[in-house]
N, C-alpha and C positions, 0 to 999 in steps of 0.2 A: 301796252295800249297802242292803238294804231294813230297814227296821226294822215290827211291826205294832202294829195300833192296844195301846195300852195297856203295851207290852214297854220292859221298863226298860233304856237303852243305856247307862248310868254309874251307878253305885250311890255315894251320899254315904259318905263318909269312906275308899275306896278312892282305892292310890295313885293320883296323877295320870300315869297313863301313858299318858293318850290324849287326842287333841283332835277331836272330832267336825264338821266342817264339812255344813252341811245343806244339799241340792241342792232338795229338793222333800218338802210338809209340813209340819206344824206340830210341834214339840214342846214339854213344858212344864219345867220346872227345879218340884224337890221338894224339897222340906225336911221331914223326920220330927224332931219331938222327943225326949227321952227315954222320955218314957211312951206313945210310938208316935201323936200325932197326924199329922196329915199336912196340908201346908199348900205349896199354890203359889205360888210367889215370880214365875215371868215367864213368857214363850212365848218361844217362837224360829221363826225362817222362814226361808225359803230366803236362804245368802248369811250367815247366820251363824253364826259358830266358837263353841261348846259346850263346855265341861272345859277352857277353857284352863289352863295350869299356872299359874298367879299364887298356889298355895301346894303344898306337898306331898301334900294328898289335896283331891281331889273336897270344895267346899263345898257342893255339894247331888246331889240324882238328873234325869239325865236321863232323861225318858219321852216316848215317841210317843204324841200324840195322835190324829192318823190315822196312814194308810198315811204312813212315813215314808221320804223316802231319803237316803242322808248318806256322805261321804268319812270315813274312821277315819285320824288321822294318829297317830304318834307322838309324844308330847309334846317327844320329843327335838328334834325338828326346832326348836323353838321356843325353843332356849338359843343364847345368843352366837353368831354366824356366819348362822345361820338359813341353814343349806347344801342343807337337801335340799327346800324349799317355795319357794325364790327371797320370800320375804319379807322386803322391808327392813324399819327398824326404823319408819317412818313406818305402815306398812300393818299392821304389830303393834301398834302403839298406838293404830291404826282398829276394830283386833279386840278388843282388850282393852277399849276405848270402848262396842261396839256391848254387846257381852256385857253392861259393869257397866249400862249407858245401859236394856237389858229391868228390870233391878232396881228403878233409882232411878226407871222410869217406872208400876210398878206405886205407889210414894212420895206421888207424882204424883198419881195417882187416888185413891187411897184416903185425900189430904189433904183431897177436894170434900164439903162437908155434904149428906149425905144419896143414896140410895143411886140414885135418878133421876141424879142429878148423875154419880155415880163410873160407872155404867152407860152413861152417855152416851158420857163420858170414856174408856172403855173400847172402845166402837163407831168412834167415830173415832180412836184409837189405833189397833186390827183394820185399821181402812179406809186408812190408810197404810202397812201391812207385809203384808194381804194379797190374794193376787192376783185381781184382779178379768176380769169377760168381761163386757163389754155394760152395764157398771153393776153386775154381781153379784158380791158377792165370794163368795169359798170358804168358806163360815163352818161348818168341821167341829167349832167348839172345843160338847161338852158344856156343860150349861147349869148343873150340878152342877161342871166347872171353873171357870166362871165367879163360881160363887158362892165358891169355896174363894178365887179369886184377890182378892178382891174381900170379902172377907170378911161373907157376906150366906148365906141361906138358897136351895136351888134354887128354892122358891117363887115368893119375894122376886121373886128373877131371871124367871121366870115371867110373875108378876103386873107387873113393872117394862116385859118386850118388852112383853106384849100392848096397856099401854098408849102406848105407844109408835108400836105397829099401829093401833091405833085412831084416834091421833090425826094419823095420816098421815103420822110421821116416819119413821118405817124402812117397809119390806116384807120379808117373808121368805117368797118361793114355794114353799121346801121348808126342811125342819128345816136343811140346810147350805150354805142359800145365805141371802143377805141385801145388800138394798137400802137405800141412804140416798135417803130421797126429798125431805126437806127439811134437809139440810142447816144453813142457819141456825138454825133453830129447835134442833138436833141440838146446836149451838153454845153457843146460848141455855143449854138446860138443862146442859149441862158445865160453864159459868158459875155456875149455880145461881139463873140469871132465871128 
């Protein structure tokens, strides 16, 4: 099924009765407060499972970031037997791994001092989950996601790539694509050298 940019596929605290598997796309997991902030918790990419049930509702919002496309499973499939997805129990604790693994990896960045650092962290995280042509990856994700994920200003984020351009670490030929050109140095500053 096609999901579009922006269109919300799982709404937080509705039951868990669906498990989204993404084919192709990027989507992002939402979290709203009481007093209606809104805050990104992880991304997801092709190849991983969405809404798993691991409680009785939905712990956050799934939303498409771009054009999205995804398999809609029943969460039922996902109880004892696991009869209608041929899922052993090994392959649901791969799923259930990847899912929490988006969470604990935003953790991860957002533990790096300073916001060059978590940016970085953040680019070579992208640079392993997504897909790339030629050295380019796909980079549809907003720079106003980024900052929410990351918890920084779009400016911030802004002011953070261009330096980044400038100093010959990244390339970015168009707003949605992006190049690691130095690597190490890419490294370096995720480190916080």
């Amino acid at each position: 099924m096609p999901g579009r940019d922006g269109e919300t596929l799982i709404v937080q605290g509705d039951p868990c009765d669906q498990t989204l598997e993404i084919t192709c796309g990027v989507g992002r997991a939402v979290r709203y407060s009481r007093e209606g902030d809104r805050q990104i918790m992880a991304f997801f990419f092709p190849g991983d499972l969405v809404g798993l049930p691991l409680s009785s509702r939905h712990r956050y919002s799934f939303e498409a970031v771009s054009r999205l496309r995804f398999v809609r499973h029943s969460s039922g499939i996902f109880r004892p037997g696991f009869p209608s997805l041929d899922l052993v129990p090994e392959r649901l604790a791969q799923a259930i791994w990847r899912e929490e693994k988006a969470f604990i990896s935003r953790g991860l960045i957002l533990g790096r001092v300073g916001v060059q650092a978590r940016l970085a962290a953040f680019l070579i995280y992208l640079s392993q989950r997504l897909p790339a042509e030629h050295g380019l990856l796909e980079f549809a994700i907003p720079q106003g996601d980024i900052a929410s994920y990351l918890g920084t200003s779009p400016e911030t984020v802004c002011r953070t790539l261009r330096r980044l351009r400038d100093n010959r670490i990244i390339a970015m030929p168009r707003r949605d694509q992006l190049q690691i050109l130095d690597q190490h140095s890419l490294d370096l500053i995720a480190e916080g050298e």
